[in-house]
N, C-alpha and C positions, 0 to 999 in steps of 0.2 A: 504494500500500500504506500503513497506516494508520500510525503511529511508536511503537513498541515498548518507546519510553522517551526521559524528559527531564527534564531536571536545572536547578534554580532554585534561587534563593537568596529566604530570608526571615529578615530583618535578618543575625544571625549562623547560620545554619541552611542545610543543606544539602538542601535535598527532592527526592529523585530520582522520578518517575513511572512506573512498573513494570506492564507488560501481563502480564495472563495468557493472554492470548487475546485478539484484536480482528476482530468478526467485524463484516461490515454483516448489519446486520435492519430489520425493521419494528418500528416500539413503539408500536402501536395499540393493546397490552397496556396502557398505561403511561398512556393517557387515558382513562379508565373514564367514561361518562356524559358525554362533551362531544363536540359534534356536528365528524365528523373536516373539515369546513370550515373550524374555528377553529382545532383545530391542528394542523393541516396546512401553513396558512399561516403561524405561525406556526412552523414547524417549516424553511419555504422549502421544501416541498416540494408536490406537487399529486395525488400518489394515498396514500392509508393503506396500500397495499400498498408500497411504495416503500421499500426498501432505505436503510439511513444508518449512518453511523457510530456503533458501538458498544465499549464496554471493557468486559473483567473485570480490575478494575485494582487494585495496591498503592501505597503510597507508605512510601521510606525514608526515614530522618529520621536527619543527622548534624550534629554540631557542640555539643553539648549535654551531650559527655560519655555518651552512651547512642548504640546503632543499634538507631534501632527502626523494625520495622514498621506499617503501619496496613492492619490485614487480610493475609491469607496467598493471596489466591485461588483458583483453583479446583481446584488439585493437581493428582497428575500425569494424573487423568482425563481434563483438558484436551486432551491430545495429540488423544483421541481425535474432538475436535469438528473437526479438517481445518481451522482457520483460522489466520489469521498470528501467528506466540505463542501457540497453544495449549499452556498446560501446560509454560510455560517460564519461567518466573518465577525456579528456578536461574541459570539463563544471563546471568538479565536481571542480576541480584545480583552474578555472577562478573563481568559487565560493567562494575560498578562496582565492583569490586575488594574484594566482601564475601566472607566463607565464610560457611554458614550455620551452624556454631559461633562467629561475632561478632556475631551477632546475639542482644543481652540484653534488650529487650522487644521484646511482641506487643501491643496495642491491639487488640481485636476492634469494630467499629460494631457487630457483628453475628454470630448462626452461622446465618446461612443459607452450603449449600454454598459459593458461590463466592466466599467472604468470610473460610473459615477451611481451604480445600482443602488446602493446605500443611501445615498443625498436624503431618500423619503421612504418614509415608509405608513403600514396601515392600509384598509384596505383601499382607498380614495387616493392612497399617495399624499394625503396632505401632512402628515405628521414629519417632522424634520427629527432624522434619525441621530444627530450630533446637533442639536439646538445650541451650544454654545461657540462652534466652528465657525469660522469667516473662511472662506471657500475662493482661492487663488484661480484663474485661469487668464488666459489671454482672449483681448479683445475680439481678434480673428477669429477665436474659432466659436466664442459666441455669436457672432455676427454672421459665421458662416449655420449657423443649424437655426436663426431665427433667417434666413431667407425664405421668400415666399411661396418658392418655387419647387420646397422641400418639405413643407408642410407635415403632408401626406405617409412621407416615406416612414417604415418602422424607425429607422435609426433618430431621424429629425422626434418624432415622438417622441422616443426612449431620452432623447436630449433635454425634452423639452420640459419632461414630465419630472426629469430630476431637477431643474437648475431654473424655475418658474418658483417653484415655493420659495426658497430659500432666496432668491432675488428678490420676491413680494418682500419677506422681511428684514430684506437690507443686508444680507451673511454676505450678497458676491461681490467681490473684488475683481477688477480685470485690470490688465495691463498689457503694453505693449514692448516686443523685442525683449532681449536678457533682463531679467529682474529678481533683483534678492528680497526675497519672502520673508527671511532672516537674517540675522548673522551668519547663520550656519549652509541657508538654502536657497538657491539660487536657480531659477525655469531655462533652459536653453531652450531659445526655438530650435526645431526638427521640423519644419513641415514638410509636407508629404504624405503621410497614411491620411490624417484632416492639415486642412487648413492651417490651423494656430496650433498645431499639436506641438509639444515641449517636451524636452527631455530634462531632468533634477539633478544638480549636482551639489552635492553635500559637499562642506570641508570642514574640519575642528580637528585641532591639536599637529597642523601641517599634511591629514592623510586626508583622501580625497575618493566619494563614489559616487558612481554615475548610476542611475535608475535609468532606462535605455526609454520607459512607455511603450511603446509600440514603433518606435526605429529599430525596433530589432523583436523578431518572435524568436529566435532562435540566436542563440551565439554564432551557426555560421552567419548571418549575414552581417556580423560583424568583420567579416573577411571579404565577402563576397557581395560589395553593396549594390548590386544588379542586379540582385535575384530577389524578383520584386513581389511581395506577397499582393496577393489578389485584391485583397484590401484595400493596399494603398491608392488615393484619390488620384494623387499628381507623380506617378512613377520617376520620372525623373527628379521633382525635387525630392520626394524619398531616398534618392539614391546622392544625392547631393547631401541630404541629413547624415546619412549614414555614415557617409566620408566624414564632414563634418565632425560627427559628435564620438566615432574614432582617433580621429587627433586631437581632440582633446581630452580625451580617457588617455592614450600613449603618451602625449606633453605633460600633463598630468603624474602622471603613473597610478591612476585612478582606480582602486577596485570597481569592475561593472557588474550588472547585475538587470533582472528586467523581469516586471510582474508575470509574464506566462512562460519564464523559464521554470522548471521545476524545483523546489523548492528542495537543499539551498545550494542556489547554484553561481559561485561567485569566479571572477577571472580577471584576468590584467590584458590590454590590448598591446600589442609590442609592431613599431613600425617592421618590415621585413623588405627586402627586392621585391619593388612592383607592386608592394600593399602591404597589406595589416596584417597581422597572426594572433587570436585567440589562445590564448594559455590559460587553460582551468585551476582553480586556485585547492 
Protein backbone atom coordinates (compact mmCIF):
# COMPACT_ATOMS: atom_id res chain seq x y z
CA UNK A 1 0.00 0.00 0.00
CA UNK A 2 1.29 3.32 -1.03
CA UNK A 3 2.30 5.92 2.34
CA UNK A 4 -0.23 8.26 3.03
CA UNK A 5 2.17 10.71 4.58
CA UNK A 6 5.63 11.84 5.58
CA UNK A 7 7.28 14.27 7.30
CA UNK A 8 10.84 16.04 6.50
CA UNK A 9 12.77 18.61 7.49
CA UNK A 10 14.14 21.67 5.37
CA UNK A 11 16.65 23.66 7.02
CA UNK A 12 14.33 25.04 9.93
CA UNK A 13 10.84 23.92 8.37
CA UNK A 14 8.76 21.23 8.84
CA UNK A 15 7.17 19.63 5.58
CA UNK A 16 4.66 17.14 6.07
CA UNK A 17 3.56 15.14 2.66
CA UNK A 18 -0.32 14.63 2.62
CA UNK A 19 -2.30 12.08 0.27
CA UNK A 20 -5.46 12.76 -0.97
CA UNK A 21 -5.95 9.67 -2.53
CA UNK A 22 -3.16 7.34 -3.80
CA UNK A 23 -4.33 5.30 -6.49
CA UNK A 24 -1.92 3.07 -9.19
CA UNK A 25 -2.69 4.04 -12.91
CA UNK A 26 -1.20 4.22 -16.05
CA UNK A 27 0.15 7.92 -17.23
CA UNK A 28 0.28 7.31 -20.85
CA UNK A 29 -1.84 10.49 -20.44
CA UNK A 30 1.13 12.22 -19.38
CA UNK A 31 3.52 11.54 -22.55
CA UNK A 32 1.72 13.06 -25.29
CA UNK A 33 3.74 12.43 -28.74
CA UNK A 34 6.70 10.30 -27.52
CA UNK A 35 6.89 6.83 -28.68
CA UNK A 36 5.62 4.73 -25.39
CA UNK A 37 9.25 2.73 -25.86
CA UNK A 38 11.03 5.60 -24.57
CA UNK A 39 9.11 6.19 -21.62
CA UNK A 40 8.20 3.34 -20.66
CA UNK A 41 11.67 2.41 -20.12
CA UNK A 42 12.31 5.13 -18.73
CA UNK A 43 9.53 4.94 -16.46
CA UNK A 44 11.03 0.99 -15.47
CA UNK A 45 8.30 -0.38 -16.74
CA UNK A 46 7.58 -2.49 -20.16
CA UNK A 47 3.71 -2.15 -21.14
CA UNK A 48 1.93 1.70 -21.28
CA UNK A 49 -0.94 -0.01 -19.96
CA UNK A 50 0.92 -0.83 -16.63
CA UNK A 51 -0.36 0.24 -13.44
CA UNK A 52 2.23 2.78 -11.12
CA UNK A 53 2.31 4.65 -8.41
CA UNK A 54 0.29 7.70 -8.38
CA UNK A 55 -0.78 10.93 -5.79
CA UNK A 56 -3.26 13.41 -5.25
CA UNK A 57 -1.13 15.09 -2.86
CA UNK A 58 -0.67 18.22 -0.30
CA UNK A 59 2.01 19.42 1.48
CA UNK A 60 2.07 21.28 5.11
CA UNK A 61 4.46 23.62 5.90
CA UNK A 62 5.52 24.58 9.71
CA UNK A 63 8.09 26.38 11.55
CA UNK A 64 7.82 29.76 9.93
CA UNK A 65 5.44 31.20 12.16
CA UNK A 66 2.50 30.26 9.54
CA UNK A 67 0.66 26.53 8.75
CA UNK A 68 0.23 26.48 5.58
CA UNK A 69 -0.89 24.48 2.95
CA UNK A 70 0.28 23.82 -0.77
CA UNK A 71 -2.90 23.00 -2.58
CA UNK A 72 -6.08 21.49 -0.73
CA UNK A 73 -6.60 18.28 -2.93
CA UNK A 74 -9.30 16.73 -4.05
CA UNK A 75 -12.03 17.14 -1.28
CA UNK A 76 -14.39 15.12 0.05
CA UNK A 77 -15.27 13.80 -3.52
CA UNK A 78 -12.31 11.78 -3.05
CA UNK A 79 -13.88 9.15 -0.99
CA UNK A 80 -15.71 8.32 -3.76
CA UNK A 81 -12.77 7.18 -6.17
CA UNK A 82 -12.30 3.53 -3.66
CA UNK A 83 -8.48 4.14 -3.24
CA UNK A 84 -6.02 4.34 -0.36
CA UNK A 85 -6.75 8.01 1.12
CA UNK A 86 -9.40 8.95 -0.99
CA UNK A 87 -10.75 12.13 0.30
CA UNK A 88 -8.95 12.02 3.58
CA UNK A 89 -6.68 14.73 3.79
CA UNK A 90 -8.67 15.76 7.21
CA UNK A 91 -7.26 12.67 8.82
CA UNK A 92 -4.11 13.04 7.39
CA UNK A 93 -3.80 16.96 9.11
CA UNK A 94 -5.54 15.51 12.46
CA UNK A 95 -2.50 13.08 12.10
CA UNK A 96 -0.23 15.77 12.55
CA UNK A 97 -1.81 17.25 15.20
CA UNK A 98 -3.59 20.30 12.86
CA UNK A 99 -7.20 21.45 13.02
CA UNK A 100 -8.37 22.85 10.14
CA UNK A 101 -9.08 26.31 11.95
CA UNK A 102 -4.95 26.50 12.25
CA UNK A 103 -4.53 26.57 9.24
CA UNK A 104 -3.62 30.57 8.19
CA UNK A 105 -2.45 30.07 4.53
CA UNK A 106 -3.50 28.20 1.34
CA UNK A 107 -0.90 28.44 -1.65
CA UNK A 108 -2.80 27.22 -4.69
CA UNK A 109 -0.16 25.87 -7.94
CA UNK A 110 -3.25 25.76 -9.40
CA UNK A 111 -7.48 25.37 -9.52
CA UNK A 112 -7.70 22.40 -11.26
CA UNK A 113 -10.15 20.13 -9.18
CA UNK A 114 -7.62 18.13 -7.31
CA UNK A 115 -5.52 20.93 -6.27
CA UNK A 116 -8.05 23.16 -4.49
CA UNK A 117 -10.84 20.17 -3.60
CA UNK A 118 -10.78 21.19 0.18
CA UNK A 119 -11.21 25.10 -0.37
CA UNK A 120 -15.26 23.96 0.75
CA UNK A 121 -16.93 21.73 1.81
CA UNK A 122 -20.72 20.31 3.06
CA UNK A 123 -23.00 19.26 1.05
CA UNK A 124 -23.98 23.00 -0.82
CA UNK A 125 -20.12 23.49 -0.87
CA UNK A 126 -20.71 26.53 1.10
CA UNK A 127 -18.82 25.70 4.25
CA UNK A 128 -15.14 26.91 4.07
CA UNK A 129 -13.12 23.99 5.08
CA UNK A 130 -10.00 26.18 6.70
CA UNK A 131 -12.10 29.32 7.62
CA UNK A 132 -9.10 30.83 9.06
CA UNK A 133 -6.73 30.49 5.77
CA UNK A 134 -6.05 33.41 3.39
CA UNK A 135 -5.70 31.58 0.03
CA UNK A 136 -2.58 32.72 -2.27
CA UNK A 137 -2.97 32.29 -6.17
CA UNK A 138 -2.02 34.40 -9.10
CA UNK A 139 -4.06 36.63 -11.00
CA UNK A 140 -3.80 34.65 -14.38
CA UNK A 141 -5.01 31.86 -13.50
CA UNK A 142 -8.16 33.39 -11.69
CA UNK A 143 -8.96 35.31 -14.47
CA UNK A 144 -8.33 32.41 -16.60
CA UNK A 145 -11.30 29.80 -15.01
CA UNK A 146 -13.60 33.03 -14.56
CA UNK A 147 -13.76 33.49 -18.60
CA UNK A 148 -16.89 33.39 -20.06
CA UNK A 149 -16.40 31.12 -22.55
CA UNK A 150 -15.46 28.26 -19.88
CA UNK A 151 -18.25 28.48 -17.80
CA UNK A 152 -19.70 25.37 -18.68
CA UNK A 153 -16.66 23.19 -18.73
CA UNK A 154 -16.30 20.54 -15.48
CA UNK A 155 -12.87 21.93 -14.68
CA UNK A 156 -14.15 25.89 -14.92
CA UNK A 157 -16.96 24.45 -12.35
CA UNK A 158 -14.69 22.50 -10.05
CA UNK A 159 -12.66 26.11 -10.04
CA UNK A 160 -15.36 27.81 -9.60
CA UNK A 161 -17.12 26.06 -6.87
CA UNK A 162 -13.81 26.16 -4.65
CA UNK A 163 -12.46 29.76 -4.97
CA UNK A 164 -16.35 31.65 -5.09
CA UNK A 165 -16.99 31.09 -1.35
CA UNK A 166 -13.82 31.82 0.12
CA UNK A 167 -13.50 35.12 -2.40
CA UNK A 168 -17.34 36.15 -1.00
CA UNK A 169 -15.47 36.23 2.30
CA UNK A 170 -12.53 38.18 1.49
CA UNK A 171 -9.73 34.72 2.31
CA UNK A 172 -8.37 35.29 -1.62
CA UNK A 173 -5.37 37.00 -2.29
CA UNK A 174 -3.95 37.18 -5.98
CA UNK A 175 -0.87 38.20 -7.28
CA UNK A 176 1.16 38.77 -10.15
CA UNK A 177 4.70 37.03 -11.42
CA UNK A 178 7.21 35.62 -8.43
CA UNK A 179 5.93 36.60 -5.13
CA UNK A 180 6.81 35.68 -1.50
CA UNK A 181 3.83 34.59 0.44
CA UNK A 182 6.42 34.44 3.38
CA UNK A 183 9.64 34.72 4.52
CA UNK A 184 10.16 31.26 3.99
CA UNK A 185 7.66 30.97 0.49
CA UNK A 186 7.91 32.10 -2.44
CA UNK A 187 5.20 31.10 -6.19
CA UNK A 188 7.30 30.71 -9.26
CA UNK A 189 5.22 31.06 -12.23
CA UNK A 190 5.31 27.77 -14.52
CA UNK A 191 2.64 28.40 -16.94
CA UNK A 192 1.74 25.96 -19.17
CA UNK A 193 -0.47 22.97 -17.62
CA UNK A 194 -3.07 26.48 -16.75
CA UNK A 195 -2.47 29.74 -17.33
CA UNK A 196 -1.03 31.22 -13.89
CA UNK A 197 -0.15 27.95 -12.67
CA UNK A 198 3.13 28.39 -10.02
CA UNK A 199 5.47 26.25 -8.84
CA UNK A 200 6.65 26.90 -4.52
CA UNK A 201 9.96 27.36 -3.49
CA UNK A 202 10.70 27.13 0.10
CA UNK A 203 14.15 28.34 1.77
CA UNK A 204 15.08 28.60 5.75
CA UNK A 205 18.29 27.86 7.35
CA UNK A 206 20.35 28.22 3.41
CA UNK A 207 18.49 24.70 2.19
CA UNK A 208 16.04 25.07 -0.44
CA UNK A 209 12.73 22.93 -2.06
CA UNK A 210 10.92 23.13 -4.99
CA UNK A 211 7.19 21.72 -4.83
CA UNK A 212 7.01 21.06 -8.99
CA UNK A 213 2.43 21.43 -8.94
CA UNK A 214 1.98 20.13 -11.93
CA UNK A 215 5.21 21.17 -14.02
CA UNK A 216 6.08 17.98 -13.51
CA UNK A 217 3.66 14.48 -12.96
CA UNK A 218 6.42 12.59 -12.84
CA UNK A 219 10.37 13.06 -12.13
CA UNK A 220 11.20 12.16 -15.76
CA UNK A 221 9.87 15.11 -17.05
CA UNK A 222 12.04 16.80 -15.09
CA UNK A 223 14.80 15.50 -17.71
CA UNK A 224 12.75 15.33 -20.41
CA UNK A 225 10.68 18.72 -20.61
CA UNK A 226 8.97 17.76 -24.02
CA UNK A 227 7.09 15.09 -23.02
CA UNK A 228 4.07 16.94 -22.69
CA UNK A 229 1.24 15.54 -20.42
CA UNK A 230 -2.13 15.77 -22.17
CA UNK A 231 -3.17 18.04 -19.74
CA UNK A 232 -1.18 20.65 -20.27
CA UNK A 233 -3.05 23.81 -21.86
CA UNK A 234 -0.04 25.61 -23.79
CA UNK A 235 2.50 22.63 -24.52
CA UNK A 236 5.19 24.79 -25.30
CA UNK A 237 5.03 27.16 -22.50
CA UNK A 238 4.96 23.84 -20.24
CA UNK A 239 7.91 22.97 -21.64
CA UNK A 240 9.50 26.24 -21.20
CA UNK A 241 8.36 25.98 -17.37
CA UNK A 242 9.96 22.91 -17.06
CA UNK A 243 13.27 24.14 -18.33
CA UNK A 244 12.73 26.87 -16.22
CA UNK A 245 11.99 25.67 -12.83
CA UNK A 246 14.81 22.87 -13.59
CA UNK A 247 17.57 25.49 -13.36
CA UNK A 248 16.53 26.79 -10.67
CA UNK A 249 16.05 23.56 -8.58
CA UNK A 250 20.02 22.80 -10.01
CA UNK A 251 21.33 26.61 -9.30
CA UNK A 252 19.77 26.18 -6.28
CA UNK A 253 20.79 22.68 -5.32
CA UNK A 254 17.05 22.49 -4.24
CA UNK A 255 15.43 19.29 -2.92
CA UNK A 256 12.34 18.78 -5.41
CA UNK A 257 9.43 17.08 -4.99
CA UNK A 258 5.71 17.22 -6.56
CA UNK A 259 2.06 16.59 -5.11
CA UNK A 260 1.37 13.29 -7.49
CA UNK A 261 4.68 11.81 -7.10
CA UNK A 262 4.35 9.05 -4.79
CA UNK A 263 4.68 9.68 -1.41
CA UNK A 264 7.94 10.29 -0.35
CA UNK A 265 9.48 10.89 -3.17
CA UNK A 266 12.37 13.50 -2.88
CA UNK A 267 15.56 14.32 -5.59
CA UNK A 268 18.06 16.82 -6.59
CA UNK A 269 18.20 18.14 -10.36
CA UNK A 270 21.85 18.03 -11.60
CA UNK A 271 22.65 20.09 -14.96
CA UNK A 272 24.33 17.01 -17.35
CA UNK A 273 25.55 17.28 -21.46
CA UNK A 274 22.49 18.44 -23.24
CA UNK A 275 20.01 18.70 -20.10
CA UNK A 276 19.13 17.94 -16.72
CA UNK A 277 19.44 14.56 -14.72
CA UNK A 278 17.17 13.55 -11.84
CA UNK A 279 18.92 11.99 -8.92
CA UNK A 280 16.45 10.29 -6.25
CA UNK A 281 17.26 11.33 -2.86
Amino acid sequence: MSRLSETFEIGGLTVAALSDGAPDRALGGFFHGVDAADWTQALGITDAEQPVPFNFGTFLIRGDGHTTLVDTGLGAAGAAMDVPGGGELLARLEEQGVAPGEVDTIVHTHLHGDHCGWNVSGEDGGHLTFPNATIHLSQAELDHWFQPGLGGTDRALAARRAIVPPQAEGHVETFDGEHAVTDALTMVPTPGHTPGHCSVLLTSQGQHLVILGDAGHHPVHLEHHDWIPGVDLDPAESTRSRGKIAALAADRDAIVTGGHFPILTLGKVRRVEGGYRWEGL
